[in-house]
C-alpha positions in Angstrom: 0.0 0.0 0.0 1.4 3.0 -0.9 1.2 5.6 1.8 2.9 8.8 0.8 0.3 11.7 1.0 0.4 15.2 0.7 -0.4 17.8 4.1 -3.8 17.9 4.1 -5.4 20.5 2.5 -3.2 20.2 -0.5 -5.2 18.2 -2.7 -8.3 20.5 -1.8 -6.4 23.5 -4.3 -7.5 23.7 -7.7 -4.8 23.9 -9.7 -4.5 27.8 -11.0 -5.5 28.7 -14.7 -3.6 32.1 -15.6 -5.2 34.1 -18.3 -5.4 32.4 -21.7 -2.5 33.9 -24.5 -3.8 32.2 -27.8 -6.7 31.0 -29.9 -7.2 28.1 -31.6 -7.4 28.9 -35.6 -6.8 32.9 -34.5 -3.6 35.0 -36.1 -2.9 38.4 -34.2 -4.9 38.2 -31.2 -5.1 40.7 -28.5 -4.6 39.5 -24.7 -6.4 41.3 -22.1 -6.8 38.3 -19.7 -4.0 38.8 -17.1 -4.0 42.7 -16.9 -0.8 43.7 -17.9 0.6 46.9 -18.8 0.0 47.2 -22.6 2.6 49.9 -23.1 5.4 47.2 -21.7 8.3 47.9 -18.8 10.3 51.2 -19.1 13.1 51.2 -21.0 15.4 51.8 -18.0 14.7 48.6 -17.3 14.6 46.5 -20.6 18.4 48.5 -20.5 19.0 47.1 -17.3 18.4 43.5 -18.3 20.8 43.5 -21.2 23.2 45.3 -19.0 23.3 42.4 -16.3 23.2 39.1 -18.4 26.5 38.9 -18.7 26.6 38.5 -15.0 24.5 35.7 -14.5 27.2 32.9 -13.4 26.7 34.7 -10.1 24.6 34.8 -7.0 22.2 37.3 -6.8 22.9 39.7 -3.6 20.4 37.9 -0.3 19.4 41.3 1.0 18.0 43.1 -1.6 19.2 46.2 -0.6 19.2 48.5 -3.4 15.7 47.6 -4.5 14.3 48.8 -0.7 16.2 51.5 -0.9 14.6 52.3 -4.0 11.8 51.6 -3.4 11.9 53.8 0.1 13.4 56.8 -1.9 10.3 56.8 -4.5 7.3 55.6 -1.9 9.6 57.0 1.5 9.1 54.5 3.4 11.6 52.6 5.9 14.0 50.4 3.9 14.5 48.2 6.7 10.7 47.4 6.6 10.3 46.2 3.3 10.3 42.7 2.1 10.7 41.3 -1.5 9.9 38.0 -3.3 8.7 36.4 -6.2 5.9 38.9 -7.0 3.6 39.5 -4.5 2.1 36.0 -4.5 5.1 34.8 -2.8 4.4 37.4 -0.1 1.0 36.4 0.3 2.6 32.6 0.7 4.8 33.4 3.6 2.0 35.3 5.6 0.1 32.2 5.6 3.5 30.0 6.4 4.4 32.3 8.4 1.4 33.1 10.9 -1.3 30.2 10.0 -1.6 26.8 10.1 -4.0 23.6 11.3 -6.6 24.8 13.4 -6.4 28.7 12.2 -8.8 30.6 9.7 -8.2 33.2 7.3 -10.1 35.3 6.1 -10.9 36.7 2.1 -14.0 37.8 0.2 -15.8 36.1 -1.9 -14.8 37.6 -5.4 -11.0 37.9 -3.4 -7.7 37.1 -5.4 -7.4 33.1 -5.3 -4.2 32.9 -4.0 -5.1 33.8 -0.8 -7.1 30.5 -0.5 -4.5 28.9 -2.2 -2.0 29.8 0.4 -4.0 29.2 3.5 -4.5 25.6 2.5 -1.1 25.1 1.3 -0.1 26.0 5.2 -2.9 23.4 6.5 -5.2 26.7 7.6 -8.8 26.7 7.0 -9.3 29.6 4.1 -13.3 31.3 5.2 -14.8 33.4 2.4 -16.9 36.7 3.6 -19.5 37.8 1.4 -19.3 41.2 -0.5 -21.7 44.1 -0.7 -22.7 45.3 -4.2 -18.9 43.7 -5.7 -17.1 45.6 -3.4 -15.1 45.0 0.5 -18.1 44.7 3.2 -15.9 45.8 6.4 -18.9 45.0 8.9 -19.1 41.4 6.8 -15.5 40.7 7.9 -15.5 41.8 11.5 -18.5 39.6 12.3 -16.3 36.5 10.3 -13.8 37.0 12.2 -13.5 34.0 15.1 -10.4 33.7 18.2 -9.2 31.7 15.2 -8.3 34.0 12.8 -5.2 35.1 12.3 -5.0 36.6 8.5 -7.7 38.9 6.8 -7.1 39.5 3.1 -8.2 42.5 1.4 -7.4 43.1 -1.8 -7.7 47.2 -2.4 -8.7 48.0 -5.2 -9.8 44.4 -6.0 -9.3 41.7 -8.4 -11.4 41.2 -10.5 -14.3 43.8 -9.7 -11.9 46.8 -9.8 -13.7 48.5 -6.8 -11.9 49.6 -3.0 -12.8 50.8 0.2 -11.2 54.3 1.5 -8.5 54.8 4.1 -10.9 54.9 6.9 -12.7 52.2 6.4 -9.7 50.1 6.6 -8.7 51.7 9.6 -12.3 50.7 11.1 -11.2 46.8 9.9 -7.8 46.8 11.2 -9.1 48.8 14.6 -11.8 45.8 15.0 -10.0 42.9 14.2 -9.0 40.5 17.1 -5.9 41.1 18.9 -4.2 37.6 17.2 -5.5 38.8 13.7 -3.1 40.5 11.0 -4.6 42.5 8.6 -2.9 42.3 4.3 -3.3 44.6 2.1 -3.0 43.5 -1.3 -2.2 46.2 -3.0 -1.0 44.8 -6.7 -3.3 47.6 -8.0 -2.5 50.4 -5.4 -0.5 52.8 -8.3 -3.4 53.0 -10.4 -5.6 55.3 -7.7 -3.9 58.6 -7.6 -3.0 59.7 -3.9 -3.5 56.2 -2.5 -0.4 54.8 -0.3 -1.7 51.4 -0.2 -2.2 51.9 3.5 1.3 52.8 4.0 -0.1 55.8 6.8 -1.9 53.0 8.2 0.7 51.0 9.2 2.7 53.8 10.5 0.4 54.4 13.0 -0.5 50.2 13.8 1.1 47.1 14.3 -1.7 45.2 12.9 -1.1 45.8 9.0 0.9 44.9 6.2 0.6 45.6 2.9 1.7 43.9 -0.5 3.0 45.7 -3.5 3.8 43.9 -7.3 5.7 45.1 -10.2 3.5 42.9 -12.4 0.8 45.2 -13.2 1.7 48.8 -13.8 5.6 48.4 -13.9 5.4 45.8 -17.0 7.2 43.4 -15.6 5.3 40.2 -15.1 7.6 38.1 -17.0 10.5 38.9 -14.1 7.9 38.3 -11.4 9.2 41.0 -8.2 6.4 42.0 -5.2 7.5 43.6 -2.1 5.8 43.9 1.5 5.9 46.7 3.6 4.8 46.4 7.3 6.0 46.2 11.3 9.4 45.9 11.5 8.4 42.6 13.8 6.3 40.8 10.7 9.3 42.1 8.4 11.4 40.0 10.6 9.8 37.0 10.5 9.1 36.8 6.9 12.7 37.4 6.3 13.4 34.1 8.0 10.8 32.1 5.5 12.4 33.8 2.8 14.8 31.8 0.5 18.1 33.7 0.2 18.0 33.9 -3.2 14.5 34.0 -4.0 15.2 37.0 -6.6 17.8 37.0 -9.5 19.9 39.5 -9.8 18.4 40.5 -13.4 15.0 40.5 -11.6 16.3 43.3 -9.0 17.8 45.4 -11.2 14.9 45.5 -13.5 12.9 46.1 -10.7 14.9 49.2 -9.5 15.4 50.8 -13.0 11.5 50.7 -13.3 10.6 52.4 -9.9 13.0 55.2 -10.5 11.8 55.8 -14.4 8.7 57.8 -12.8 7.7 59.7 -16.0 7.2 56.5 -18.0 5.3 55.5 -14.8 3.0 58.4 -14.6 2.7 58.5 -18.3 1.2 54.6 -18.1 -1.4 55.6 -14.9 -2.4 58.8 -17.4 -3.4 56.5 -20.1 -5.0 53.7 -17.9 -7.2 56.3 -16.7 -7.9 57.7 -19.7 -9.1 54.5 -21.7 -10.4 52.6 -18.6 -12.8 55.8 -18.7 -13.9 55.5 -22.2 -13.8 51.7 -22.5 -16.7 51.7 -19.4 -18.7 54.4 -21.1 -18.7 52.5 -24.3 -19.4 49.1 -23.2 -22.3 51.1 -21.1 -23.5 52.2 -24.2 -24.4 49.0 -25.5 -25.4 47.7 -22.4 -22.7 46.6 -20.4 -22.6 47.9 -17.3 -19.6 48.1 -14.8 -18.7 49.0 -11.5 -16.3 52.5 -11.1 -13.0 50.8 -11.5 -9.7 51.6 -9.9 -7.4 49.1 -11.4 -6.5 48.7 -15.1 -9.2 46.5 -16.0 -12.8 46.6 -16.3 -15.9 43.6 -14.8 -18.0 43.6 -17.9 -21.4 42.7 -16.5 -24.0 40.2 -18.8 -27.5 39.4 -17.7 -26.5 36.2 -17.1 -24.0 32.9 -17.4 -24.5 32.3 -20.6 -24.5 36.0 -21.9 -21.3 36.6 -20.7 -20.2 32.9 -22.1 -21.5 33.5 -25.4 -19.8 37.2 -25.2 -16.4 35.4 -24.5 -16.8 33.0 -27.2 -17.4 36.1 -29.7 -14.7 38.2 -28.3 -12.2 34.9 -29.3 -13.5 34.7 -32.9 -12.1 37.9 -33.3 -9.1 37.7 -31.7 -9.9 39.4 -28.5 -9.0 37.6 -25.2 -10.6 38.4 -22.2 -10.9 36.5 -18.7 -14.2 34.7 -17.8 -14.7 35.0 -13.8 -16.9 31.9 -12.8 -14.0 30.8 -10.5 -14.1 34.4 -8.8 -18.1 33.6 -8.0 -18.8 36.0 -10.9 -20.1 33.8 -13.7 -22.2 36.5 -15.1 -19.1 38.8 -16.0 -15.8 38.9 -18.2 -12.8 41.0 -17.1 -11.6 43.0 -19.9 -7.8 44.5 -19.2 -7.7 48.1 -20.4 -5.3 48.1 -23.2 -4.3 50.3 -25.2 -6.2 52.8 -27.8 -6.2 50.3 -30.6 -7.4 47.2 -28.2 -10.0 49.0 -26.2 -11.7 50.6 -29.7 -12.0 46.8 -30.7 -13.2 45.3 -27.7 -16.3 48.1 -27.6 -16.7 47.6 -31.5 -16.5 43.5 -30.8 -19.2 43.7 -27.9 -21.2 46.1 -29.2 -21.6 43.3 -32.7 -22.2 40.7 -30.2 -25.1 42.6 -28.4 -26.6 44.0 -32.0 -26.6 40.4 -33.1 -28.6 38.9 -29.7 -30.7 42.0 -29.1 
């Protein structure tokens, strides 16, 4: 009899689906299914790759420091408080290693990013899943889910995939109810999309109860390289740092990483145009009767009136080379999330939905 078996809770993850690439039978399709930046990293840092691979026979430096420090130059914030990995998923993995485990609960919402279930159960916790108000953070919903066995609350601010957040005080008003033993994440892989949000950074300042998680997937360009950072109590800091692998970023990866934080105009110029076509995507799907929540993020939750509306939709959108991300596994069956592109992608997405719903009406 063969007896070796995984931890349990293991076998209870569904194995994670990213965001489709290709099409059967399609030339020159368009990809808005994993939200990436359409106008690519900054220079600086496609400079700083080439500049570093002749280096690659060696070790990649353990503490990371230049990256913090960069990253604490351009956000000021405390160096010595900052965390990175391997995007902010791997973050989110040593919270749940870190402070979780059999006999513990955390706590997401129910349209919250998957990994945070993902993680709990890979640590043998018991993920719970908090219902929602309207698509959007219920704050009262999470303080009554909360039990003397939680330990980790994940918010994702503004959210994947509905785009929407909650403002600074009503995350104070979680993290000020939450049970003493309970540590409150921010995700905040979307945070540099809201102008004048610091992802909570004031927050944590002034509490010991918060951390926050930061990517350089979505608006740097750089999901290929994968970097995230966390930013919290210099205690949590500490005892990440002794989950952390000592080379769990290569050295190309970090100096990518710094060359895009510092390139600020190319950053400011990619958070104008977000804004700018996120805005007119939402008022033209609207206009042929797609409605969306307000998003803060760089992507849109197309709404259908139903599962099979927003199937059909999908099935469209491929035929004409358009990828999108159907959102069944996020409890949202009755929706697609649409990545904001750029002008040429967005004007054929609203052309491309508006044919489908001419055709059905």
């Amino acid at each position: 009899m063969n007896l070796i078996r995984p931890q349990p809770g293991i076998m209870d993850i569904a194995l994670y689906q990213g965001g489709a690439s290709d099409v059967d039978g399609v030339a020159n399709v368009i990809k808005l299914s994993s939200n990436e930046n359409p106008l690519g990293p900054s220079p600086k840092a496609v400079e700083a790759v080439r500049n570093g691979a002749g280096g690659i026979h060696r070790y990649p430096c353990t503490d990371h420091a230049a990256l913090r420090t960069a990253i604490g130059e351009i956000m000021d914030l405390d160096p010595a408080r900052i965390i990175c990995g391997v995007g902010s998923d791997e973050i989110i993995s040593f919270l749940c290693q870190a402070y979780a485990g059999p006999g513990d609960e955390v706590l997401h919402t129910e349209h919250g990013f998957a990994m945070y279930r993902i993680s709990a159960l890979a640590a043998g916790a018991t993920p719970v899943e908090v219902a929602e108000r309207n698509r959007a953070t219920d704050v009262d919903a999470l303080l009554a889910g909360c039990t003397e066995r939680t330990k980790l609350v994940f918010i994702a601010n503004p959210n994947n995939p509905t785009g929407t957040m909650i403002d600074t005080g009503e995350i104070a008003r979680l993290a000020d109810g939450l049970p003493p033993q309970a540590l409150l994440v921010l995700d905040g892989a979307y945070a540099e999309f809201v102008d004048g949000y610091d992802g909570g950074a004031t927050l944590i300042g002034e509490r010991d109860n918060i951390i926050m998680t930061r990517t350089f997937s979505k608006l740097y360009g750089l999901g290929g390289l994968r970097v995230g950072w966390g930013y919290g109590p210099q205690a949590i800091i500490d005892v990440l740092n002794r989950v952390r692998g000592p080379f769990n970023l290569s050295a190309t990866a970090l100096a990518a990483a710094e060359a895009a934080i510092r390139d600020t105009d190319h950053v400011e110029h990619c958070r104008a145009q977000n804004a700018r076509w996120r805005a007119w995507l939402a008022e033209a799907l609207a206009e042929s009767g797609v409605p969306s929540d307000s998003s803060c993020a760089n992507f849109i939750l197309a709404r259908f009136a139903n599962r099979a509306e927003a199937e059909a939709c999908d099935a469209y959108l491929q035929s004409q080379g358009l990828i999108v991300r159907r959102v069944a596994g996020y409890n949202l069956p009755d929706a697609l999330r649409i990545t904001v592109g750029d002008e040429i992608a967005c004007r054929r997405v609203a052309a491309a939905v508006a044919a489908f719903k001419s055709d059905t009406a």
